[in-house]
C-alpha positions as CSV (number, residue, x, y, z in Angstrom):
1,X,16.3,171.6,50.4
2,X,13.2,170.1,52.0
3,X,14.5,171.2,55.9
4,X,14.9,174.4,54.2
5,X,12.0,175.2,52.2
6,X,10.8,177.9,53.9
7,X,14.2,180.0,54.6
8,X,15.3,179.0,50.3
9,X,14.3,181.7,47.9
10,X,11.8,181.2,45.0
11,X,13.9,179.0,42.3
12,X,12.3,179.1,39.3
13,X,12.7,175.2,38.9
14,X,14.3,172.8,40.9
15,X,16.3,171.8,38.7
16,X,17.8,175.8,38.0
17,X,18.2,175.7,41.7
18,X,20.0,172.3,42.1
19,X,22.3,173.0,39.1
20,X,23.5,176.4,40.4
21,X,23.8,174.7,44.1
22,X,26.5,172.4,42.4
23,X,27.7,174.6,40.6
24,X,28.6,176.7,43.4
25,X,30.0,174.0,45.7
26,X,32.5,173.0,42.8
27,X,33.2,176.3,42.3
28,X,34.2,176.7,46.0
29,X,35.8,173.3,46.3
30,X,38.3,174.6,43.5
31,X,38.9,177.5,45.6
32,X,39.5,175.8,48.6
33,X,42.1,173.8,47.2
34,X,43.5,176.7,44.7
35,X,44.1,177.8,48.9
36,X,45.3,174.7,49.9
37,X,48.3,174.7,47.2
38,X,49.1,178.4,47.7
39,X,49.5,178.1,51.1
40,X,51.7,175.2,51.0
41,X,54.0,176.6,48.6
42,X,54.4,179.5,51.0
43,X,55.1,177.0,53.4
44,X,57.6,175.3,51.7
45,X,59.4,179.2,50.5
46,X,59.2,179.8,53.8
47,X,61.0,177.1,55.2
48,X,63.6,177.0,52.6
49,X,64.6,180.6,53.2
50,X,65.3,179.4,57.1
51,X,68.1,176.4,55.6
52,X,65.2,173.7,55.9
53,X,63.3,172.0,53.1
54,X,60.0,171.5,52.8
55,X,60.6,167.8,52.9
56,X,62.9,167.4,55.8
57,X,61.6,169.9,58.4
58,X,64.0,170.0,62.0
59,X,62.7,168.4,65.2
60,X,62.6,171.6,66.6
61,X,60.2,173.0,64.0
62,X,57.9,169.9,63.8
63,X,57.5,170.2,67.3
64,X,56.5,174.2,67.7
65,X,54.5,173.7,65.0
66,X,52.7,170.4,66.7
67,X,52.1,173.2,69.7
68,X,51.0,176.2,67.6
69,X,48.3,173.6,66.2
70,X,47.3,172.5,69.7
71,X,47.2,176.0,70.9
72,X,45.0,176.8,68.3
73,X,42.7,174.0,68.9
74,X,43.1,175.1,72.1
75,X,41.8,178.6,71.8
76,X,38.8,177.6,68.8
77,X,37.4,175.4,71.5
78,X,37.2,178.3,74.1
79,X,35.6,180.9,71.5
80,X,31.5,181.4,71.9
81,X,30.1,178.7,69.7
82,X,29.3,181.5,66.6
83,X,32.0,183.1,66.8
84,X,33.9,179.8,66.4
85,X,31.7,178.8,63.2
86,X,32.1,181.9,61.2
87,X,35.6,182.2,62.1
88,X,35.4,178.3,60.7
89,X,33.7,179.0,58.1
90,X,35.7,182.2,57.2
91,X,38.9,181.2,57.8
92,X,39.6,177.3,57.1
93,X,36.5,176.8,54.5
94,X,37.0,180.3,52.6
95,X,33.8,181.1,52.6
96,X,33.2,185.3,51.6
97,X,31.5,187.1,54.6
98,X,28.5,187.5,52.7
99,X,27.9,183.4,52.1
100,X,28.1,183.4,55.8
101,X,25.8,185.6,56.7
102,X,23.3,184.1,54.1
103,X,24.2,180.3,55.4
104,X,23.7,181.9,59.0
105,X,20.7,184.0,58.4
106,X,23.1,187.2,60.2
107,X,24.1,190.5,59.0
108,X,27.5,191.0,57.0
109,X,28.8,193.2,59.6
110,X,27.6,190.6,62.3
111,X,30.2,188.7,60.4
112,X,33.3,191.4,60.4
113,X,32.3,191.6,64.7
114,X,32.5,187.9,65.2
115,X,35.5,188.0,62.8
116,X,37.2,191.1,64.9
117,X,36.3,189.1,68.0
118,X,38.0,186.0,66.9
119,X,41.5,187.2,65.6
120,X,41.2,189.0,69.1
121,X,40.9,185.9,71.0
122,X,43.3,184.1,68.9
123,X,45.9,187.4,69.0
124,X,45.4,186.8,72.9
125,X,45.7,183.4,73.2
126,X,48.7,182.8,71.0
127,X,50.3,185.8,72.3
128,X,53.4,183.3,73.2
129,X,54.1,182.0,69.8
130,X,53.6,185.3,68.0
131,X,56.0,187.4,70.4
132,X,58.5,185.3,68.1
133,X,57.6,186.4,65.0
């Protein structure tokens, strides 16, 4: 709070301020993992409709999927520097595009460009593994 003083709005009392800052980060680490747990069960649908189950996943599968994650990796570390944080922040922390543009001090359609700019990178640079799909 104190590096931020200046940029914070005008809390009636700290301790308003502080409550609702927990409050908030609880309420988005339940999110996060409500996110976590629907995507794995998708993941786990979606490999038992191919003959595999979730616990036992081929060779074969273990390894593209080893590559897709490198690939991504790969392409976040080639992205401009904000571009790659709200993409980040977007995409693997679930924050809405207008958190990010307050966290950031941008616009909410600065957001949706880096966010268009982004999927187009990755939609370029994992061209190869989504021919496949």
């Amino acid at each position: 709070m104190w590096e931020h003083r200046f940029t914070l709005p005008r809390a009636r009392s700290v301790r308003a301020y502080l409550f609702a800052a927990v409050r908030n980060r609880a309420l988005n680490m339940v999110r996060d993992r409500r996110t976590e747990a629907a995507f794995r069960e998708r993941a786990a649908r979606a490999e038992a409709t191919r003959g595999f189950t979730a616990s036992s996943p081929s060779p074969e599968s273990e390894l593209a999927a080893r590559d897709i994650e490198h690939a991504l990796a790969k392409a976040l570390r080639q992205m401009p520097p904000r571009c790659r944080e709200v993409y980040v922040l977007a995409r693997e922390r679930g924050f809405t595009y207008a958190e990010i543009a307050e966290a950031l001090g941008i616009a909410p359609k600065t957001v949706e460009i880096h966010i268009s700019r982004a999927l187009a990178i990755l939609r370029q640079k994992l061209a190869p593994w989504l021919m496949g799909s």
